[in-house]
ZALUM-182425 format. One record per residue (C-alpha): residue in three letters; x, y, z. Coordinates in steps of 0.2 Angstrom, whole numbers, plus 5000, padded with zeros to 4 digits. Example, Ala and Ser with C-alpha at 12.3 -4.5 7.8 and 13.67 -1.06 7.14 Angstrom:
BEGIN
ala506249785039/ser506849955036/
//
This chain:
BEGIN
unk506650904711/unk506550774724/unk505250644729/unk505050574743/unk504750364746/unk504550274760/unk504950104763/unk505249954777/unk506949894783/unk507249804799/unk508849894802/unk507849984820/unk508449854835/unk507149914849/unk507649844866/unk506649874882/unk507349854898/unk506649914913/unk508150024920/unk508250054940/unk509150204934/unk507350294928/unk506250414940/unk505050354948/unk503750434939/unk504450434920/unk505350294907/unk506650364894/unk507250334877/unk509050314875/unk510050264857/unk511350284848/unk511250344826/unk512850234817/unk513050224798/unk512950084787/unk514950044793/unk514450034811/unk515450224812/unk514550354824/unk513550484818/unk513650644830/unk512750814829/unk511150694823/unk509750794825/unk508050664836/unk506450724839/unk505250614850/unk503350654848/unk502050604859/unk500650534849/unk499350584863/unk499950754865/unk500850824850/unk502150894864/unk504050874855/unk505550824862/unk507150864853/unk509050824857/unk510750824846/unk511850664846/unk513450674855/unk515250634850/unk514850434850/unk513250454844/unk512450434859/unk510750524864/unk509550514879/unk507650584883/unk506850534899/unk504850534896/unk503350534904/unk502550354900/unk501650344885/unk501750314866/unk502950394854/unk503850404838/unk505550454834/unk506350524821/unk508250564817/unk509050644803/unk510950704799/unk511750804784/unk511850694772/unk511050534777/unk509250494774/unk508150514790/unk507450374799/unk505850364809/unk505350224821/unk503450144821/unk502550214835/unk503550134852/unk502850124870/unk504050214885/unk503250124899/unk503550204918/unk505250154925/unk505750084909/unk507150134896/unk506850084877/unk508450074867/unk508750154848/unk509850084838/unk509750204820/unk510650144806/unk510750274793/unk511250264774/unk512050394762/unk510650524757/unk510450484736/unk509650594723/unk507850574733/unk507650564752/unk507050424756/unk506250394775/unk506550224782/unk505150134794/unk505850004806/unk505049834804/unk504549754821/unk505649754835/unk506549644845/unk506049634862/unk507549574875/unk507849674892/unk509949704892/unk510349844905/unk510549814924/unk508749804932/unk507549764944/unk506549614947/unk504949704942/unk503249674933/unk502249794921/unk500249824924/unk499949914910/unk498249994902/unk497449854896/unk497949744909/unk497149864923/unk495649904911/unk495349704903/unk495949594919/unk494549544927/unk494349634946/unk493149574960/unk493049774968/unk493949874956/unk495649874967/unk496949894954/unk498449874966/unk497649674969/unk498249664952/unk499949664960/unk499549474964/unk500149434946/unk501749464952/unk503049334956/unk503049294973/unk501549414978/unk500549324990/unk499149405001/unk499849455019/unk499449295031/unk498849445043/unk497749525033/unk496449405024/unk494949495031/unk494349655034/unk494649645053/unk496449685049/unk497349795033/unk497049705015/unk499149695015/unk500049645001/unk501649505007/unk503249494993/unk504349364996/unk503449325011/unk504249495019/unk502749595028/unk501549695019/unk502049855029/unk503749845022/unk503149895004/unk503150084998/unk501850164983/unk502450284973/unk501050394962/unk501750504950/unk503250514959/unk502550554974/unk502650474991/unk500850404995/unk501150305010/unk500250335027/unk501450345041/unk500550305056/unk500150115050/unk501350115037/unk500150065024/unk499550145007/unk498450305008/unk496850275017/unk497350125020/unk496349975014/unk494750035022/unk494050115010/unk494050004995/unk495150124983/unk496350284981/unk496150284963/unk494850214951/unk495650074939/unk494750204923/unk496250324929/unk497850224931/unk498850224916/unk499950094921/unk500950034936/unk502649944940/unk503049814952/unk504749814956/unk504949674971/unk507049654972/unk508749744969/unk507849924962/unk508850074958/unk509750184971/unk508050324970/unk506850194977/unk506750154995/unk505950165009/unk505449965008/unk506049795010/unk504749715001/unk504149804986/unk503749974977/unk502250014968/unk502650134957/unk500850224950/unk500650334934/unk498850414932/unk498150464915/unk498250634908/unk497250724894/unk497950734875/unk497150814859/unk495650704859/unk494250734867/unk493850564874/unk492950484889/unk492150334898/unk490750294908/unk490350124917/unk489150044928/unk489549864936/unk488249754948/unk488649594956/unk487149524966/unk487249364975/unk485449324968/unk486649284951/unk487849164960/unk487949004973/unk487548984991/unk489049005002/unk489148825010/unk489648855028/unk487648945029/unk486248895033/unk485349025022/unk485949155006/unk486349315014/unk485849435000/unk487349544994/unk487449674981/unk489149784974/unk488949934963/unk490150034954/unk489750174943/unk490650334938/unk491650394921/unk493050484915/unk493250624902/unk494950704896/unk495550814882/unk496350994875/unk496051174884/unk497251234871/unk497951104857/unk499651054860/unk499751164875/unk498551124890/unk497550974894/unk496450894907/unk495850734913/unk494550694926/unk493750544934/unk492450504946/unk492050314954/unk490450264963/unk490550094975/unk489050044984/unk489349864994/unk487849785004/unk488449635010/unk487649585030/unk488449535044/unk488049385049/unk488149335068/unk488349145073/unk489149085089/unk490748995091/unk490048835089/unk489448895071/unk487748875076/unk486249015079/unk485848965092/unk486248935112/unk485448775119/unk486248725138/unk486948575139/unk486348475154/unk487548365165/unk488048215161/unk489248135175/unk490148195189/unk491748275174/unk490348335162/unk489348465173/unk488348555161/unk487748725160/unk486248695172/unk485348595186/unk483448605190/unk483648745203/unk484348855192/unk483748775172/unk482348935169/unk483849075172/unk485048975160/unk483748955147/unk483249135148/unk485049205146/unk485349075131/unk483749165124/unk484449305126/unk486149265117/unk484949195104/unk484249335102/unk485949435094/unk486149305081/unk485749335064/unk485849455049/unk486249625052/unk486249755038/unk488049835034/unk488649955019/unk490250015014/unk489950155003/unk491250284998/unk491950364981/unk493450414971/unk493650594963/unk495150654952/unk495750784943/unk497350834931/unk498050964922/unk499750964911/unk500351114905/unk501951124891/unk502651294899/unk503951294886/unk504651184874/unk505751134889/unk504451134904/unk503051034909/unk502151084924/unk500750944928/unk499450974945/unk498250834949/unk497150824966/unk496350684973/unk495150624984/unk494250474992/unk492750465003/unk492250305013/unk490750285026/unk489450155028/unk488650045042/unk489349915053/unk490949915042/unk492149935055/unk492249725054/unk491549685037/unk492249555026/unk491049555010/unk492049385006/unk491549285023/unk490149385033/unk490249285046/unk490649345063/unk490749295081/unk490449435088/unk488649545092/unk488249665083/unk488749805096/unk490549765095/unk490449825076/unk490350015071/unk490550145058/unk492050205051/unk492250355039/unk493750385032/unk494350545019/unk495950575010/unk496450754999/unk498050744990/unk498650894979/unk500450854968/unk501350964956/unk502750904947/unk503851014937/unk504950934924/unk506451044917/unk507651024903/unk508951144908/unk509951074895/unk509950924882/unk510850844894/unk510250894911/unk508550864917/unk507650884932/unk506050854939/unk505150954955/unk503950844964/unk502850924978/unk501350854987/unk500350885001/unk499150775007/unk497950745022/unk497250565028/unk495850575041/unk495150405050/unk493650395062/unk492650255071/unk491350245079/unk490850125092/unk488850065090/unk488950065109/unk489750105126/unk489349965135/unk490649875145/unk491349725133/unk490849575137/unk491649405131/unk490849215134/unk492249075129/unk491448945116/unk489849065115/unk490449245106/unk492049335106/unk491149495109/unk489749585116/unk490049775120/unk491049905114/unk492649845105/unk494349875111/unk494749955095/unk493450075097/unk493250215094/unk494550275086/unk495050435076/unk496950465066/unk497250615058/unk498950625046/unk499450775038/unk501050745023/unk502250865015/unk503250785000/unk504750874993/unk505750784980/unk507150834968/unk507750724953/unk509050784944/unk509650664928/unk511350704917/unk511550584899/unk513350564895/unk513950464881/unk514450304893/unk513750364908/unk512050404914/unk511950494932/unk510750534944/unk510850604958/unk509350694971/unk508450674987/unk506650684998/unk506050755014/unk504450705020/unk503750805035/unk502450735043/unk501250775059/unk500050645067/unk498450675080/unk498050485086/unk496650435099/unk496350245105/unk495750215119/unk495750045119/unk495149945132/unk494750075144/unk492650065144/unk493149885153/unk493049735148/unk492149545156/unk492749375156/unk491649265158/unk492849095158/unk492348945170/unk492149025188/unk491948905204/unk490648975216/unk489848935233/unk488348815230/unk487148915242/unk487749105237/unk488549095218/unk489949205226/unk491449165219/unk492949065227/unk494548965223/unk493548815226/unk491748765225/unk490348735211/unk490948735194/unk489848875183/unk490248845165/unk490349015157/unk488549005149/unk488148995167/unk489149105175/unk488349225161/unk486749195168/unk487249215187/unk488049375183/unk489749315187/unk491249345178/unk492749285183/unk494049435176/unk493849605174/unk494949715164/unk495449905161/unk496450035156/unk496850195160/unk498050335155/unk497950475139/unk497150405122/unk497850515113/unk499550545104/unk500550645093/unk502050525085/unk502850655072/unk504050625062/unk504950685047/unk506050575034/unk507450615023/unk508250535008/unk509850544997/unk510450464981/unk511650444968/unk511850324953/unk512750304938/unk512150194924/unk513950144914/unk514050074896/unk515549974897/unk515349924881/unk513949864868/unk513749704877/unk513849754896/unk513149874907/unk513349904925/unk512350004938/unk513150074953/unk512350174967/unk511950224985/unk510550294995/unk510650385014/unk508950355025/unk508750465041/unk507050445050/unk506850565065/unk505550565077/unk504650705090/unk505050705108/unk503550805113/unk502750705125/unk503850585130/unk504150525150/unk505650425153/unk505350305169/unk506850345180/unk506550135184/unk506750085166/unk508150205157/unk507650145139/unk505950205140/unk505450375133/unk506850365120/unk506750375103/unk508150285089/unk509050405080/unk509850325066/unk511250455054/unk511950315045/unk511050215033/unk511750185018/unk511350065006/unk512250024991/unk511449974975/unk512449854962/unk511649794945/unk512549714928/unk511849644913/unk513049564903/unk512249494883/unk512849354873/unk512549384854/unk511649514845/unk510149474835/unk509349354851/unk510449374864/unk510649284879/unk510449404895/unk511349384910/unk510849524923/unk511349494942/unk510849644957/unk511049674975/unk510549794987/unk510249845005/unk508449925007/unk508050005024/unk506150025028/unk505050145038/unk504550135056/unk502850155057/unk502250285069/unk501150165079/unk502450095088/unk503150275092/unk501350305098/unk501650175109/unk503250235117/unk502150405122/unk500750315129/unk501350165138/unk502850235151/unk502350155164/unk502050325175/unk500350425167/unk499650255161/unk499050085172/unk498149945168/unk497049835180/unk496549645181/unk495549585192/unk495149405196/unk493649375205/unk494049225215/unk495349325222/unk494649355240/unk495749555239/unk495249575222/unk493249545226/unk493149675238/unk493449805223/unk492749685209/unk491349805201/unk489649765200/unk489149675183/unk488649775169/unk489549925178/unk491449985173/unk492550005189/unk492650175182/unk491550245168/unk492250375158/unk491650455142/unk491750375128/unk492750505118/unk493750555132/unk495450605131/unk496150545147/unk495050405159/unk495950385176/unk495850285191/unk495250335206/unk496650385219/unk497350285230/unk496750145220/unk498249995222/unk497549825218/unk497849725204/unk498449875196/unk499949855185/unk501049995175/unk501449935156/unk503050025149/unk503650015130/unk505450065124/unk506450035109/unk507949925112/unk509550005117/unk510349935104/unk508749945092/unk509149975073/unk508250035059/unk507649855049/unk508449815034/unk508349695021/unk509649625010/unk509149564992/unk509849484977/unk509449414960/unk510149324946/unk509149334930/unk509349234913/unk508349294898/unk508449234879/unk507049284866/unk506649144856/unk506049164837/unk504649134839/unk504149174859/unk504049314867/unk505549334882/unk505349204892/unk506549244908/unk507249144924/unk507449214939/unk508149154954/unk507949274972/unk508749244988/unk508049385001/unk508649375017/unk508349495030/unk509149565046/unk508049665058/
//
């Protein structure tokens, strides 16, 4: 008869590294199972268990011992066993996304009762080849505290991560800088699949609507800012790499609400008054079994309501216009008696669109997954997504600083929805040879609207804006196709993988910027008895050159708004992760980027050659290298040093560019009104030279029309090539006793684009 006793022995070493060599949507287990002499064990018999889902993983030492799982992220235990020897079980370990725990079992001779071994705690030292990264996980996305509820701002615990100097308020992108390269250099990855918008190179949706995913269902996601694996690119600065939750055997769920109301905190000091603004966030999450062990689901949906004002002051940061009367001969002022009552009334009237003006950005956050064990050998996942964003006057909105200085007609109202269905089909085709299917299809619509179609107006040292914006309206629509194939073989030194992506992407883009006109009203000189402008004469300051109906520029533009910059972008990899021996470990690999683009549409200008070209670019290869190198065993001193070349996207604006601006369908006018050729066509303030519709696709100028007419022509460089960044890192790590790892780094990036 045998009994069975189980007992702890610290004989388990747990190290957790994060290895470039893991997909981008999974971590892995790797180990080896010795005896007591340090002698390898093969034909072993390990069996991982996810503790959420029951699903089992099994897998057969090799020759030295060795063995390998790669995982989705989530918590596990292991168990090994041999004829003989008495199995051993680890506690229960965490396999974090892009990470690589490794096993070290040390069994003993089986005795007359079997006997279970349970490690004691780990050790916890990364000693593989890796990147610079940094791990949000579950609690730190659930616990950290998060004005707005946008996990990826958690990114800003990162070394280096700094907000993007172009993009502190709303009236730009919400960017993310690494290293101090530009925001749009970074790539996000969720689940493995590519969720990137092409035309403005940013992440899905952009940072318009406040979220892609609600922080209730991101599992964890990985920052990795220098020298990743050979599988990630795409980017210069950094990848965000984005795991979502999925079901498990446990019925479980959340629900939340979250106010903030500025009645609960402090006057904002550059005001005169407290602005009332109130954010609301509510929604919930509920997941568990359709069939135990077999199918799951999770869903999620989040709420945001912002009401935060826009408040209009004037450049001066006052509310109010008050003429300056002369005060010597160099000091003119803005009025003399005989024309004091029209000043005063148009600075009433500037008055007048001061003040608080209601504004709302409302939107939501839906989510839904499915994960289905096929086989024992299968897992088939689907999740869909999507976002919804609206609101009022929240084309320009910072919630942060409402103050603006511009009227409230240069605003508008952007609405903005994004749909993305994924599938992911993990395969083992053999203990040793895995692959995972990634496909994903997602669509990204962007719409503004203008609050008016007035001709845009602009006053130096009064408002920056009064009119319909040049921005506006606007409209981008972005359909994605995502193919990617990983495929992963665990040898007993070497760990290989090898695969590639296309994405294939169509764009529909309408800007018609600048083309309802635009006024400048900057200091115009006049004649005295008629106010008609001139090179010399009476000095009008532009308050009143306002109220004389004089500007002194006009501007517009004419041509197509709209565009269609496809493109489509392809990747290939391979890697090979090589135990040299227990103490180092190198990383070797290379990637291949192509990026085409459409031709449709382009117009080469026989007077300049370049334009109407696109780059194409067959060569890009980028080599990867990692080492780690560890002195000592029980708390080892890591020494891990990487380099890599990353090439980034182009974003498809600049292609947009290259169709609309050839110098032959498009033109742009300037006219200066003390100009004595251009006042005989200068149009009659308010009017535009030439009113076209405001959601027009084309706006043209009347023909034969010559002066102050000038033809803009965009090109990529002859000798233009796709940017590139160059990055390295040296990384020293020792565990103390008592501390947890406490590691130095040191980067150099430098860059040549």
């Amino acid at each position: 008869m045998f009994s069975t006793r189980i007992f702890f022995l610290p004989v388990l070493i747990l190290l957790l590294s994060p290895l470039a060599a893991q997909d981008s949507a999974t971590g892995a287990i790797h180990g080896t199972v010795l005896d007591s002499t340090g002698g390898r064990i093969a034909q072993a018999s390990i069996v991982v268990v996810n503790a959420a889902t029951g699903t089992r993983y099994t897998a057969t030492s090799d020759a030295e011992g060795g063995f390998a799982f790669e995982l989705p992220p989530g918590e596990y235990s292991a168990r090994v066993a041999a004829q003989g020897m008495s199995p051993q079980v680890t506690p229960q370990l965490h396999v974090d996304v892009g990470a690589t725990a490794d096993l070290k079992f040390v069994l003993t001779i089986a005795g007359a009762h079997e006997n279970v071994t349970v490690s004691g705690a780990p050790a916890l030292v990364e000693t593989q080849p890796s990147a610079v990264s940094t791990l949000l996980d579950e609690r730190a996305v659930s616990d950290l505290p998060l004005n707005g509820r946008r996990f990826s701002d958690l990114a800003l615990f990162s070394p280096g991560v700094t907000k993007d100097p172009r993009s502190l308020t709303s009236a730009t992108n919400g960017d993310l800088s690494f290293a101090g390269i530009r925001g749009f250099q970074n790539t996000t990855l969720v689940d493995g699949g590519d969720y990137n918008n092409a035309f403005f190179s940013q992440a899905r949706g952009r940072y318009r609507a406040r979220y892609q995913f609600s922080t209730e269902v991101v599992q964890e996601f990985r920052v990795s800012t220098n020298s990743y694996g050979a599988e990630q690119g795409r980017a210069g600065g950094a990848v965000i790499n984005v795991v979502t939750k999925s079901g498990s055997n446990h019925l479980h769920g959340t629900v939340f609400y979250y106010l903030r109301d500025s009645s609960f905190g402090a006057s904002n000091p550059f005001l005169a008054f407290k602005p009332h603004n109130r954010q609301q966030q509510l929604g919930g999450t509920i997941g568990g079994p359709i069939k135990r062990n077999k199918i799951f689901f999770f869903a999620g949906f989040d709420q945001h309501i912002f009401h935060s004002p826009n408040v209009v002051e004037f450049l001066n940061g006052s509310s109010q216009v008050v003429p300056q009367a002369a005060t010597g001969p160099y000091t003119p002022g803005d009025y003399e008696a005989t024309d004091q009552a029209l000043v005063f009334a148009a600075a009433a009237q500037l008055t007048s669109l001061a003040g608080e003006y209601p504004a709302a950005q409302i939107g939501n956050s839906s989510y839904a997954k499915l994960d289905i064990n096929l086989t024992p050998r299968h897992q088939l996942s689907l999740r869909l997504n999507t976002t919804r964003y609206w609101g009022a006057n929240n084309v320009f909105l910072d919630p942060a600083s409402p103050v603006t200085y511009d009227s409230i007609s240069n605003n508008g109202q952007e609405v903005v929805a994004t749909e993305t269905a994924a599938l992911t089909l993990t395969s083992s085709f053999t203990p040793r040879w895995i692959s995972h299917l990634r496909a994903q299809f997602s669509r990204d619509r962007q719409q503004s609207y203008s609050n008016t179609s007035d001709v845009l107006v602009k006053i130096p040292t009064i408002l920056d804006g009064v009119g319909r914006s040049n921005l506006l309206p606007r409209q981008t629509r972005e359909h994605r196709l995502h193919l990617a194939e990983t495929l992963s073989h665990e040898g007993s030194r070497n760990a290989w993988k090898l695969g590639g992506d296309a994405l294939l992407t169509t764009i529909y883009d309408f800007f018609p910027s600048q083309q309802s006109g635009e006024y400048l009203f900057y200091p115009v000189k006049v004649d005295p008895f008629t106010f008609q402008p001139m090179q010399g004469g009476l000095y009008l300051s532009p308050l009143r050159a306002y109220a004389h109906e004089v500007p002194h520029y006009y501007l517009q533009n004419f041509g197509s708004a709209t565009s269609n910059p496809n493109t489509n972008e392809y990747a290939a990899f391979a890697q090979d992760t090589i135990r040299v021996s227990n103490h180092l470990a190198v990383n070797l690999g290379v990637r291949w980027d192509l990026q085409t683009f459409t031709t449709a549409g382009l117009l080469s200008n026989p007077l300049f050659p370049p334009s109407g070209k696109v780059p194409f670019q067959p060569y890009n290869f980028a080599p990867r290298a990692g080492l780690a190198y560890s002195f000592g065993n029980t708390r080892p001193l890591v020494v891990r040093a990487g380099f890599g070349i990353f090439y980034v996207r182009i974003p498809q604006i600049y292609n947009s560019v290259i169709q609309s601006e050839n110098g032959i369908t498009d033109s742009s006018l300037f006219l200066n009104n003390t100009n004595y050729y251009d006042h005989q066509v200068f149009p009659a303030y308010p009017n535009a030279l030439v009113s076209c519709p405001l959601y027009s696709a084309t706006c043209a100028l009347p023909a034969g029309f010559t002066q102050g007419v000038t033809n803009n022509v965009a090109a990529f460089a002859p000798n233009f090539v796709t940017p590139r960044v160059q990055q390295a890192n040296i990384t020293l790590e020792k565990k103390s006793p008592t501390t947890p790892p406490c590691p130095c780094r040191c980067s150099r990036f430098t860059a040549n684009i």
